[in-house]
N, CA, C and O atoms as a CHARMM CRD file, in Angstrom:
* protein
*
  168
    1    1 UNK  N    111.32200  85.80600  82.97700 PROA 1      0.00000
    2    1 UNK  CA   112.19900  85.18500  82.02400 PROA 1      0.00000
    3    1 UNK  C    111.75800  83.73700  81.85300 PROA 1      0.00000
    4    1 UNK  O    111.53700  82.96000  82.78200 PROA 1      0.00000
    5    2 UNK  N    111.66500  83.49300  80.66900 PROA 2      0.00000
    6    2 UNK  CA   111.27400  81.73600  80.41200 PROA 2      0.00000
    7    2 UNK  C    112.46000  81.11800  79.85400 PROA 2      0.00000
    8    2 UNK  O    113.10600  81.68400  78.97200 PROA 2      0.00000
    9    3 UNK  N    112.72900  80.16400  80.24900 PROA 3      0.00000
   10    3 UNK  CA   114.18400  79.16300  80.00000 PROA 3      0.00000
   11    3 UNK  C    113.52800  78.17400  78.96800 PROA 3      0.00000
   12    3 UNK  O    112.37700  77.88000  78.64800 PROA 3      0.00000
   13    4 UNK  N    114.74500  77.81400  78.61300 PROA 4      0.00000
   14    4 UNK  CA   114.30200  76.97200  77.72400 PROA 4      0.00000
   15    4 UNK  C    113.10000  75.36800  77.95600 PROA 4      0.00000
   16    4 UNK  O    112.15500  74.93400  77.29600 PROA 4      0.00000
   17    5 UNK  N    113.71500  74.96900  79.08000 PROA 5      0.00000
   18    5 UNK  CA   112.96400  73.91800  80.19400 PROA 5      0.00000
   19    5 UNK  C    111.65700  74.50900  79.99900 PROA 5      0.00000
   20    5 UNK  O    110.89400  73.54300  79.99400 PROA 5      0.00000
   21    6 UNK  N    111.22700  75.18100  79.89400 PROA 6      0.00000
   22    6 UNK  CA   109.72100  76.08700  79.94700 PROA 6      0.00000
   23    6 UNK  C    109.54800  76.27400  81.34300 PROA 6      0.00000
   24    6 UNK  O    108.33800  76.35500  81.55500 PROA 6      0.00000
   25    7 UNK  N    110.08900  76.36200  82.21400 PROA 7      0.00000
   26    7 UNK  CA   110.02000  77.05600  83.55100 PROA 7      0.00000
   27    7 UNK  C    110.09400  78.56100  83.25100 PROA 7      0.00000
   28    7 UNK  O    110.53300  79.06700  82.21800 PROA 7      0.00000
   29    8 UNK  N    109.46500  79.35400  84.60100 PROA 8      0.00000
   30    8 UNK  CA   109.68000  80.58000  84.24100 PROA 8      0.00000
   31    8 UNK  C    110.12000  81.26300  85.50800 PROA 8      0.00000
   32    8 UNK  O    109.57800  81.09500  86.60000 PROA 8      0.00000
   33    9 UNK  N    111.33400  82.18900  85.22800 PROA 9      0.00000
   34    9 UNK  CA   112.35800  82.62600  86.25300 PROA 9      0.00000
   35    9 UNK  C    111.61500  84.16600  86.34400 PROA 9      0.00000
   36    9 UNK  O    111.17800  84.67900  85.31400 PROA 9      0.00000
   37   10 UNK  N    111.49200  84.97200  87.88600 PROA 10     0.00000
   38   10 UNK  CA   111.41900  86.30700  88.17500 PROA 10     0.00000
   39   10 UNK  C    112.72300  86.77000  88.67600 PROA 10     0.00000
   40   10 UNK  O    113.47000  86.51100  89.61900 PROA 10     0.00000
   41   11 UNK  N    112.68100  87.85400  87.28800 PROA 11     0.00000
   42   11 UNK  CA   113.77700  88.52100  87.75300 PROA 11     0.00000
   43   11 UNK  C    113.70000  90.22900  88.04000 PROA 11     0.00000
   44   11 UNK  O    113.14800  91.06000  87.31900 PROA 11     0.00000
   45   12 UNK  N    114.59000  90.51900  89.59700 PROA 12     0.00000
   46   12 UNK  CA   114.19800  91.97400  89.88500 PROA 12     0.00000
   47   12 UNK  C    114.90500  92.61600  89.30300 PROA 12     0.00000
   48   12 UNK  O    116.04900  92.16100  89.27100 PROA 12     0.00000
   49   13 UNK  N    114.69700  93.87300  88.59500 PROA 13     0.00000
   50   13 UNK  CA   115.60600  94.80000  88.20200 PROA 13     0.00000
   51   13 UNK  C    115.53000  96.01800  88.98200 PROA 13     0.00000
   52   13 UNK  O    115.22600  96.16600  90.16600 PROA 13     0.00000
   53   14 UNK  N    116.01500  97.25300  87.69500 PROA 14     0.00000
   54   14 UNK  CA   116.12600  98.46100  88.65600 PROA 14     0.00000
   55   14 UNK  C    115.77200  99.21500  87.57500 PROA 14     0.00000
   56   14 UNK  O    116.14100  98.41500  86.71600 PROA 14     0.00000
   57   15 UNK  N    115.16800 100.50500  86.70800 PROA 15     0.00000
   58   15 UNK  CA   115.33200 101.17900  85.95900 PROA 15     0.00000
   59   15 UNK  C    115.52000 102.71400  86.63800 PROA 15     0.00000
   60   15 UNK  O    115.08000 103.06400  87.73400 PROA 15     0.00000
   61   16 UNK  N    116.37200 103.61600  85.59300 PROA 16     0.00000
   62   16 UNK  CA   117.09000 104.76100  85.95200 PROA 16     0.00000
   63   16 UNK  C    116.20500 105.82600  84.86000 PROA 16     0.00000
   64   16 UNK  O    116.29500 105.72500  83.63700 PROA 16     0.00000
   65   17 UNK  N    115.40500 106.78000  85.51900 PROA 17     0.00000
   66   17 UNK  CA   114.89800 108.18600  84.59300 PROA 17     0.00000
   67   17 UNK  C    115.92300 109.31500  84.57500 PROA 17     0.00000
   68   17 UNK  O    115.60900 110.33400  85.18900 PROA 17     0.00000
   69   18 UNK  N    116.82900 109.28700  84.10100 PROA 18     0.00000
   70   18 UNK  CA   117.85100 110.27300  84.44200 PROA 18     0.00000
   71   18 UNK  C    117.02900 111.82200  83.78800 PROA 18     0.00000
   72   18 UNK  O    117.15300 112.85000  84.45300 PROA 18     0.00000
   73   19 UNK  N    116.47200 111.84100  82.88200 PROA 19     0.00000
   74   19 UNK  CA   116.43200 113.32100  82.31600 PROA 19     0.00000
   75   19 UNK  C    115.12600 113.55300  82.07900 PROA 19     0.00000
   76   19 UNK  O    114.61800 112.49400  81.70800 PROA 19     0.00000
   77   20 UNK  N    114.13000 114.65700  82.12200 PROA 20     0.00000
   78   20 UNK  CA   112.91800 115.03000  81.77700 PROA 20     0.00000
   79   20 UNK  C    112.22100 114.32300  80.48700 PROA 20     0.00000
   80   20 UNK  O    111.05000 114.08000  80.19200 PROA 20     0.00000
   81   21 UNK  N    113.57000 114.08600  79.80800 PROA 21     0.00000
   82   21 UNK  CA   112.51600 113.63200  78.00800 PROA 21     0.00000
   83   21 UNK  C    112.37400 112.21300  78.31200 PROA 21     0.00000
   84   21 UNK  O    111.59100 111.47600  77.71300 PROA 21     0.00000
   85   22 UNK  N    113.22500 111.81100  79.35100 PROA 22     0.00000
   86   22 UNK  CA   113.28400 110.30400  79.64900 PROA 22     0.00000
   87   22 UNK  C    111.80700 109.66700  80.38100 PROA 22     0.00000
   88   22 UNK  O    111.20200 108.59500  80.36600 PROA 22     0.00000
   89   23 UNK  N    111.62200 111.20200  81.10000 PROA 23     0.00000
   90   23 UNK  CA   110.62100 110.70400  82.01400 PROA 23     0.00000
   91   23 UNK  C    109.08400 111.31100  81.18100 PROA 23     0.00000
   92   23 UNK  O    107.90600 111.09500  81.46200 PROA 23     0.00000
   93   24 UNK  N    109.68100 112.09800  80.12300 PROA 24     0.00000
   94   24 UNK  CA   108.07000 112.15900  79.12300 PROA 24     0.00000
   95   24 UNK  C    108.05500 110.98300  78.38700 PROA 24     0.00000
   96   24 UNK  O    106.85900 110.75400  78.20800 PROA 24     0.00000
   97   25 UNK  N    109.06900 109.62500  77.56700 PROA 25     0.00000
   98   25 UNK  CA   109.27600 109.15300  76.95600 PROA 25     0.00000
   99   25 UNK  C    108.41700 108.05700  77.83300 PROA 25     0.00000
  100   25 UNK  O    107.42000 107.69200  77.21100 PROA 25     0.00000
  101   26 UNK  N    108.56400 107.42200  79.17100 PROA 26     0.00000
  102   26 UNK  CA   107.73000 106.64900  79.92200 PROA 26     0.00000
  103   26 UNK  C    106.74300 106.73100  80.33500 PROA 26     0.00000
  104   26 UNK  O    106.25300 105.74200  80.88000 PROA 26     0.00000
  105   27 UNK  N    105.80700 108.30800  80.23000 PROA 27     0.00000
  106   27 UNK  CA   104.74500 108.61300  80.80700 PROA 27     0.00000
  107   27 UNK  C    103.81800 108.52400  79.51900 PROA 27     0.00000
  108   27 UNK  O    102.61600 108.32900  79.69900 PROA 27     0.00000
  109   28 UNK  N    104.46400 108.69600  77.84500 PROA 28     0.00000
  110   28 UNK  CA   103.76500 108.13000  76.85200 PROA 28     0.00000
  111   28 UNK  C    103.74400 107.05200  76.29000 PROA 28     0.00000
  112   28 UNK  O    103.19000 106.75500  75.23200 PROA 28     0.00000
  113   29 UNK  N    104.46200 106.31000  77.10800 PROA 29     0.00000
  114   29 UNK  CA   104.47000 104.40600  76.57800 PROA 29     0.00000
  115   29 UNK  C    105.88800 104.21100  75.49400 PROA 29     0.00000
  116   29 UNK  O    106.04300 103.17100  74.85500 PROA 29     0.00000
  117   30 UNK  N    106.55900 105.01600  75.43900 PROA 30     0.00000
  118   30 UNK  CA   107.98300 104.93300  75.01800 PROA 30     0.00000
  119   30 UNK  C    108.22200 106.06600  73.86000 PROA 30     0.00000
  120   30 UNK  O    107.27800 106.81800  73.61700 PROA 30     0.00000
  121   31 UNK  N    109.37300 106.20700  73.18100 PROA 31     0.00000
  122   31 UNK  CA   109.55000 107.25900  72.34400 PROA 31     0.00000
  123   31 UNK  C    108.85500 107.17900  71.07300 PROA 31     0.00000
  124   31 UNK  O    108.79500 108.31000  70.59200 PROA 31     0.00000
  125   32 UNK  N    108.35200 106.38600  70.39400 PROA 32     0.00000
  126   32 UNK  CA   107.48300 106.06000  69.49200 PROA 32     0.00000
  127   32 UNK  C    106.37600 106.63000  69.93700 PROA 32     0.00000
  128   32 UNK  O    106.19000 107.79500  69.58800 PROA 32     0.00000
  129   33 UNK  N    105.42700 106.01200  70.75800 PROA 33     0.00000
  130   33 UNK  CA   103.91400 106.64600  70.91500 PROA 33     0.00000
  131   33 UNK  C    104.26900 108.20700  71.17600 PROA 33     0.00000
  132   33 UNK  O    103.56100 109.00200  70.55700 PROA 33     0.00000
  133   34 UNK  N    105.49700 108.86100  72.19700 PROA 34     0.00000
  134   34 UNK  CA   105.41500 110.14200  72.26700 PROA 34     0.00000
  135   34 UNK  C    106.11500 110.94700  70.83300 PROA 34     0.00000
  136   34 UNK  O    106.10300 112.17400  70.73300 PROA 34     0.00000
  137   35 UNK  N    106.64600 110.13400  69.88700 PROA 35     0.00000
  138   35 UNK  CA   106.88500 110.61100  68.58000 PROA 35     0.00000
  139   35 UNK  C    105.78700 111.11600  68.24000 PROA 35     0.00000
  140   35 UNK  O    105.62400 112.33200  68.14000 PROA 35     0.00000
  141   36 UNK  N    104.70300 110.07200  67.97100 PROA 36     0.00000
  142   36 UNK  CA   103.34600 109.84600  67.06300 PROA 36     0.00000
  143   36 UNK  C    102.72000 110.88600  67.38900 PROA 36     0.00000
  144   36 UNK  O    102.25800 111.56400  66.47200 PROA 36     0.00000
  145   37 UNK  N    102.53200 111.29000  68.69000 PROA 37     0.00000
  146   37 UNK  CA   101.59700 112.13700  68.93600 PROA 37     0.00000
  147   37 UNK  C    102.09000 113.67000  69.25000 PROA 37     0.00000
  148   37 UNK  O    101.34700 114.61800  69.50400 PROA 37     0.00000
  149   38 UNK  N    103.62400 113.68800  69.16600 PROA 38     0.00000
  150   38 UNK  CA   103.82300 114.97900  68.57700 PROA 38     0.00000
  151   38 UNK  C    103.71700 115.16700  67.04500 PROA 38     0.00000
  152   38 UNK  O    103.41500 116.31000  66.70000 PROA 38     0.00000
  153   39 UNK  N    103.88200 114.38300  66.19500 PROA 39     0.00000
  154   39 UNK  CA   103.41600 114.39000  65.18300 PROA 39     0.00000
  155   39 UNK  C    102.08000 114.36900  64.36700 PROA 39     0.00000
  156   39 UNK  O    101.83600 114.51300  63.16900 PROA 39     0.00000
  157   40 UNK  N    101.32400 114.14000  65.45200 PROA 40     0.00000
  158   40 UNK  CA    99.78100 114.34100  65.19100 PROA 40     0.00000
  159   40 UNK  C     98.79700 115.92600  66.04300 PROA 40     0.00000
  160   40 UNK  O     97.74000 116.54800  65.93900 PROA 40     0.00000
  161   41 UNK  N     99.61900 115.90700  66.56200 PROA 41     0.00000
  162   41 UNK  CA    99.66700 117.82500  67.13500 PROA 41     0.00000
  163   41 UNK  C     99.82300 118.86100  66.55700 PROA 41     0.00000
  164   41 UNK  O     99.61000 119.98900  67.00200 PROA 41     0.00000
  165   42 UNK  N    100.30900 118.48800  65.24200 PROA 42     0.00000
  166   42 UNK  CA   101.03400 119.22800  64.19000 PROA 42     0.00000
  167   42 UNK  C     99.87900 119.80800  62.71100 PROA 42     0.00000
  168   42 UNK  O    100.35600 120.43700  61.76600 PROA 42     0.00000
């Protein structure tokens, strides 16, 4: 995170894959790229 000061803050999070399409949706770089390329399968 960068503040306005132009310092820059690390911040930890947590992310949650709850469901299979969730976890195809991250293994193709988000729902867009795995859109695209079901759409180019076609």
């Amino acid at each position: 995170m960068k503040r306005e000061n132009g310092k820059t803050e690390k911040v930890p999070v947590t992310s949650r894959l709850d469901t299979p399409i969730e976890v195809e949706y991250y293994l193709h770089g988000g729902i867009l790229p795995f859109v695209l390329r079901q759409l180019l399968q076609r």
